[in-house]
N, C-alpha and C positions, 0 to 999 in steps of 0.2 A: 225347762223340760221340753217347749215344744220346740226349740233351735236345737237339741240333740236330734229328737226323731227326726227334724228337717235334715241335719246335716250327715246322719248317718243313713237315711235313704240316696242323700246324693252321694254320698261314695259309693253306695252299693250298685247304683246305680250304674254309677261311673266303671267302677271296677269289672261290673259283669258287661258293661260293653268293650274292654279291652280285655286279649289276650296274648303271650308270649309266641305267636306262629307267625308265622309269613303273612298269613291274612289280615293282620292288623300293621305290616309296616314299621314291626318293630326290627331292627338292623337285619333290613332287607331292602330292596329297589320299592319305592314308590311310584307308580304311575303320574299319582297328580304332582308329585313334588319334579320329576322328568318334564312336564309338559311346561311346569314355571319357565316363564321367560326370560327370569332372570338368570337362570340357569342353561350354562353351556351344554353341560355332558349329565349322563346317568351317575346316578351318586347312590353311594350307601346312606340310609337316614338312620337315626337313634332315637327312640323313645326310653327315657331310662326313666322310673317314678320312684325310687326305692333310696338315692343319697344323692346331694347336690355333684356336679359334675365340677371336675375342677382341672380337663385336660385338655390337650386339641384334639380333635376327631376332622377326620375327613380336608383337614388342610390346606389340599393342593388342588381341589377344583376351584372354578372360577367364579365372579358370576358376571353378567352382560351388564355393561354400564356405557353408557351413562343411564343413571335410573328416570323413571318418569316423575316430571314433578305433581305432586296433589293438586287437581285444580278448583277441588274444594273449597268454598270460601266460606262454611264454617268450623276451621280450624282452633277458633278460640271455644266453639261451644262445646265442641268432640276431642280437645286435646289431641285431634290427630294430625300434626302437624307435616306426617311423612316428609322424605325429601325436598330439600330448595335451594334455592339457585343461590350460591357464592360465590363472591368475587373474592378469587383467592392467590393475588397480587400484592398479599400483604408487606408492602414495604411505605407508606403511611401510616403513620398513627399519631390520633387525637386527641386530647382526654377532658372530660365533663368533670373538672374539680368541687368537690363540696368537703364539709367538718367530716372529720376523720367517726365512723357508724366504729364504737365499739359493741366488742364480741360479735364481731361481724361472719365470723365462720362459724355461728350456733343459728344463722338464722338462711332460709335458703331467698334471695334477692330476686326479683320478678321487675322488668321493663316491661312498662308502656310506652308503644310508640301513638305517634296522632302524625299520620304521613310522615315527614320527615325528622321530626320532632321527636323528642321524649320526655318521660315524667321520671323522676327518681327522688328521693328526700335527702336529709341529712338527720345529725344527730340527736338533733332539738326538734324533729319533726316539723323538719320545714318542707315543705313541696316545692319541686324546682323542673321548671318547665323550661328544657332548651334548646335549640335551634338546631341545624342541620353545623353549624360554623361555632360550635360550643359556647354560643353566645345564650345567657340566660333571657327569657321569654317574660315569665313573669316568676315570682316567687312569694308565698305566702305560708303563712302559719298562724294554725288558731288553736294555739295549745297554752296554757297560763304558766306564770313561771313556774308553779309547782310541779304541775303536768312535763314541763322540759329540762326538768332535773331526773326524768323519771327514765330520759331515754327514748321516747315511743319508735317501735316497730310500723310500718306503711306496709298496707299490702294496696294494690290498684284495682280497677277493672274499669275500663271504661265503654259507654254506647254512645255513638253520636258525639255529642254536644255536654257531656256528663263526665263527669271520673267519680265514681265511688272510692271512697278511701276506709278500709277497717285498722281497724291496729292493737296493737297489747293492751289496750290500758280500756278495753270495754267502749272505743267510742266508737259511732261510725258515720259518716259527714258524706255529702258530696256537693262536686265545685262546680262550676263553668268551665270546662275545659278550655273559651279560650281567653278568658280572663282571667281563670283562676280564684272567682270572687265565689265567695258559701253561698250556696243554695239552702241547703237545712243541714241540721247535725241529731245526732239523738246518741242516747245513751243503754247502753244493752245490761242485761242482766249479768253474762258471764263475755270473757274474751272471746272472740274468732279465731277458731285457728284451722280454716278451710280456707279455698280458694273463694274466692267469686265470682261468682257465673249469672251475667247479664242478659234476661232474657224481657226484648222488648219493653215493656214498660214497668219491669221487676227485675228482682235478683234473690239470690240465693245465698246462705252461709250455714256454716257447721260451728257454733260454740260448742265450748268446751266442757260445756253440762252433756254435748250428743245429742245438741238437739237441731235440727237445719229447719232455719229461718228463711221464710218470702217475704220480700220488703217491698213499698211500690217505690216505683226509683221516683216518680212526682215527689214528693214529700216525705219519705222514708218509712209510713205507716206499716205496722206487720199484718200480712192479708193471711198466714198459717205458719203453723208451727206443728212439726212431729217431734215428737220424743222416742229417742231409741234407749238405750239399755248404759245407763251409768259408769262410765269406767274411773276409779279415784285415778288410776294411774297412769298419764297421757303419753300418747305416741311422740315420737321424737320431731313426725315428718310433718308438713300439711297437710291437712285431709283434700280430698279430691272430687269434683263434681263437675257432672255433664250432663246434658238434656238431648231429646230430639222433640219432633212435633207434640207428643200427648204425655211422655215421664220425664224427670228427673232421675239421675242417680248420683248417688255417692256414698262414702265409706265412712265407717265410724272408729274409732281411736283402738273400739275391740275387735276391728278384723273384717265386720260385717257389711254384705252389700246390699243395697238398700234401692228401691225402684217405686217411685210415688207419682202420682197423678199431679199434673203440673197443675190444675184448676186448682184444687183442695185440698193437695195433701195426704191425702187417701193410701194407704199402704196399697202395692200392685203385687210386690215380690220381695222376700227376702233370704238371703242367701248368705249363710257362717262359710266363713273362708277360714277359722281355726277352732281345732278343739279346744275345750277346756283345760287339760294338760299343758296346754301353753297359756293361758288366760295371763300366769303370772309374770308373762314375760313382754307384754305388752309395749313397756317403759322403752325395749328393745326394738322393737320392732321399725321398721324402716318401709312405708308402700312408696310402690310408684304411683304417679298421676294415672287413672283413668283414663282407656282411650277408647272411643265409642268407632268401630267402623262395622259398616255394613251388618248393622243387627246386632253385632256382637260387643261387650267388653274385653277390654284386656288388659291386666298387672303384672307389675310381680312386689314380690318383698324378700327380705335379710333373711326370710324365714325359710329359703329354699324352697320355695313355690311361685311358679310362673300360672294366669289363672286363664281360660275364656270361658267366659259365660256369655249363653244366648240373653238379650235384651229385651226379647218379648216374655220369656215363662223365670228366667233365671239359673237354670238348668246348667250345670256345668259341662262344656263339651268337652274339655279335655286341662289337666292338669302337668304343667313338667315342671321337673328339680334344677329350675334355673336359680341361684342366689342376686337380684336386683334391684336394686331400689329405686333405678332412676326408667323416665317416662321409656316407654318401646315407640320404637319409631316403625312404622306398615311401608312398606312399597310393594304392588299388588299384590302378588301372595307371600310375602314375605317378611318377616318382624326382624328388627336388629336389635336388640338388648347386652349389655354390658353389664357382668358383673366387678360385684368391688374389688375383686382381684384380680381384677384386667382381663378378663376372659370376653370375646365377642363371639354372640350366639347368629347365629344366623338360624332360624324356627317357621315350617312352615307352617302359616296362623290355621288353617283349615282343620290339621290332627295333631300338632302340637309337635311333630317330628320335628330333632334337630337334624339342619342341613349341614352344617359345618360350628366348627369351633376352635377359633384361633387365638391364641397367646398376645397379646400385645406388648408386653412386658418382658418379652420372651430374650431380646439385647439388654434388659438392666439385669445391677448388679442383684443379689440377694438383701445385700446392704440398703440400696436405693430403693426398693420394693417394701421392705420395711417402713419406711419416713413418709412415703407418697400417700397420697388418696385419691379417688376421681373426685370432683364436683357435677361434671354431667357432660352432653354430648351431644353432637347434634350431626346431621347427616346430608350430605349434599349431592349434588350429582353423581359424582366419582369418588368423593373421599369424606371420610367419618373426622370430625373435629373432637377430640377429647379433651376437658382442662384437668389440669390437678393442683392440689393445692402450695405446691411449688410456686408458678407464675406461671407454669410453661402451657403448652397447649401442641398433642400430639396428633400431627396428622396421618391419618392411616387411609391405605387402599382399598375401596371396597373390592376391586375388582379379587385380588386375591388373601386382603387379610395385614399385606403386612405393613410396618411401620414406614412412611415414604421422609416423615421430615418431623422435626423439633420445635416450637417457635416461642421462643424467651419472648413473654409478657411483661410481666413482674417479677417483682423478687419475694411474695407473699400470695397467701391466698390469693383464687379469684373464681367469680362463680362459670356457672357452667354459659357456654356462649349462646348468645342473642341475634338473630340473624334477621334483619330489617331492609327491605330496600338493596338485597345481595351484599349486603356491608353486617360484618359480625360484628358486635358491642360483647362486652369483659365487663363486670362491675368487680370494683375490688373497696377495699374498706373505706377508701379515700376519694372515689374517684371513679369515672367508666372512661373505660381507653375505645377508642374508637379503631376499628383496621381499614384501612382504604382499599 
């Protein structure tokens, strides 16, 4: 009862500070969107809240590239990893062979780099640390044979000198990152299925009871535990979590965003991001990672809602009918999102205006649009790297939108690209291909 009245104060809220006239910037000239520097010329913006958008608008303006890189260097705490720098000379490629991960395209795959290095597993839940020259570093597993018939899923995070390791099967261990030898393991009530977010001498997780765990990274001890609201029926995607100096945030399998007191746990704020009318659809639903900039959060999901909430009250500042699931990427005032059916948003983060809305798909067949998917995407100075579940990986123009080039990967799945060290990394079910 008390996440209705919350949630239908913030729409009302929301609603009565927008309206259909000029003064609010709904498909009219914007001032602050004119003065973005990303932007050439005076453009028409679009605020539409009423059905997801599924067209180009405003197509043939440009915007000024090369972008700034984030020189942020808490990109892992904030997931905001904005634009960076690649070398996009792709004519090397290397690849990190391990035992073939089945049902590899049910699960989304996360690299750790350690400077040059990386961590990745295989199918028996082996860890596998290897060099910059795909030479293995070390390799270890501490899983029994029962436990490696079972499959186990890795997810990473590391600090320093540490790798935490969570996975399907309820366990959660961390190593030496540079020997790879057990530090401690322990055993959890229910599975993880959030990210992990390393914060100094702790971390963070979301089981799948919806409840996010503080663990001390010394020994693994649980220093708090909140419980949110039970869903039997779980989200498809990983849940998402980021901090700054005094909260945590993250999201739970039913929609809701959550803001706790990093000491103790303490609720600060929370905020329904779906009615009850859709409660049943849950199973459906698809978020993006959390991205914390300057005060604000920002999502989307499958559900045809793009969200920003202020970080300090939870307040919703503005809501748009984008359909996305995968992380938005910020370059100063400006967000880039991708929906599943190829549409790229260009949104300025401020009122939510869309600036432009380009077709990427726009040269395939009907036939070819049909078979494809995205896996995810990443953004670099001048051009957006897209993969899909082909092998290919499409390069597009930021400057105005459209398709510049094609680049056969593989001949199967591969997840979304990994960019380290100006060198993109591909994980595919067998294997991560390296681009020179």
């Amino acid at each position: 009862m008390i996440k209705k009245i919350i949630l239908a104060l913030l729409i009302f809220s929301f609603i009565s500070n927008c309206s259909f006239d000029t003064k609010s910037g709904i498909w009219t000239n914007n001032e602050k969107i004119e003065k973005n520097s990303l932007i050439k010329d005076k453009v028409q913006v679009l605020f539409q809240k009423d059905k997801a958008i599924s067209k180009e608008f405003n197509k043939n303006f440009l915007i000024n590239t090369p972008l700034t890189i984030n020189k942020k260097k808490n990109s892992l705490i904030t997931n905001n990893i904005g634009p960076q720098v690649i070398k996009d000379n792709f004519n090397v490629k290397s690849k990190y062979n391990f035992s073939k991960i089945k049902y590899f395209e049910n699960f989304n795959p996360e690299l750790v780099f350690d400077k040059e290095n990386l961590i990745f597993f295989d199918k028996k839940g082996s860890i596998i640390k290897f060099n910059d020259t795909s030479k293995i570093i070390w390799k270890k597993n501490y899983y029994s044979k029962k436990e490696k018939k079972l499959l186990p899923i890795l997810n990473f995070s590391l600090n320093n000198d540490v790798l935490i390791v969570t996975d399907n099967l309820a366990k959660f261990y961390a190593l030496d990152l540079k020997s790879g030898e057990l530090l401690w393991t322990k055993n959890h009530t229910s599975v993880v299925i959030s990210e992990i977010k390393v914060d100094k001498d702790k971390f963070y997780i979301v089981d799948s009871e919806n409840d996010i765990n503080c663990f001390s990274l010394i020994n693994g001890k649980k220093i708090w535990t909140f419980k949110t609201d039970y869903d039997l029926i779980k989200s498809q995607k990983k849940l998402s979590i980021v901090y700054d100096d005094s909260k945590v945030y993250f999201n739970n399998s039913k929609g809701d965003i959550y803001a706790l007191d990093k000491t103790n746990g303490n609720l600060v704020w929370l905020t329904p991001t779906r009615t009850d009318t859709e409660s049943l659809k849950s199973f459906l639903i698809k978020s993006s990672k959390l991205v914390l900039d300057q005060g604000n959060l920002f999502f989307s999901n499958n559900n045809n809602t793009f969200f920003s909430i202020d970080s300090n009250s939870g307040f919703i500042n503005w809501i748009q009918n984008i359909n996305s699931e995968f992380r938005p990427i910020i370059s100063e005032n400006i967000i880039f999102s991708i929906t599943s059916d190829g549409y790229l948003f260009l949104v300025d983060k401020t009122n939510g205006n869309i600036v432009r809305i380009t077709d990427i798909f726009t040269n395939f067949s009907p036939k070819k649009i049909k078979k494809i998917s995205i896996s995810g995407f990443v953004v670099g100075l001048n051009k957006i790297y897209l993969s899909l579940n082909n092998g290919k990986i499409l390069e597009i123009n930021i400057n105005d939108g459209k398709l510049n080039n094609i680049l056969k990967i593989s001949r199967s799945n591969i997840s979304s690209p990994f960019i380290n060290e100006g060198k993109m990394f591909i994980v595919k079910n067998n294997g991560i291909i390296k681009l020179n």
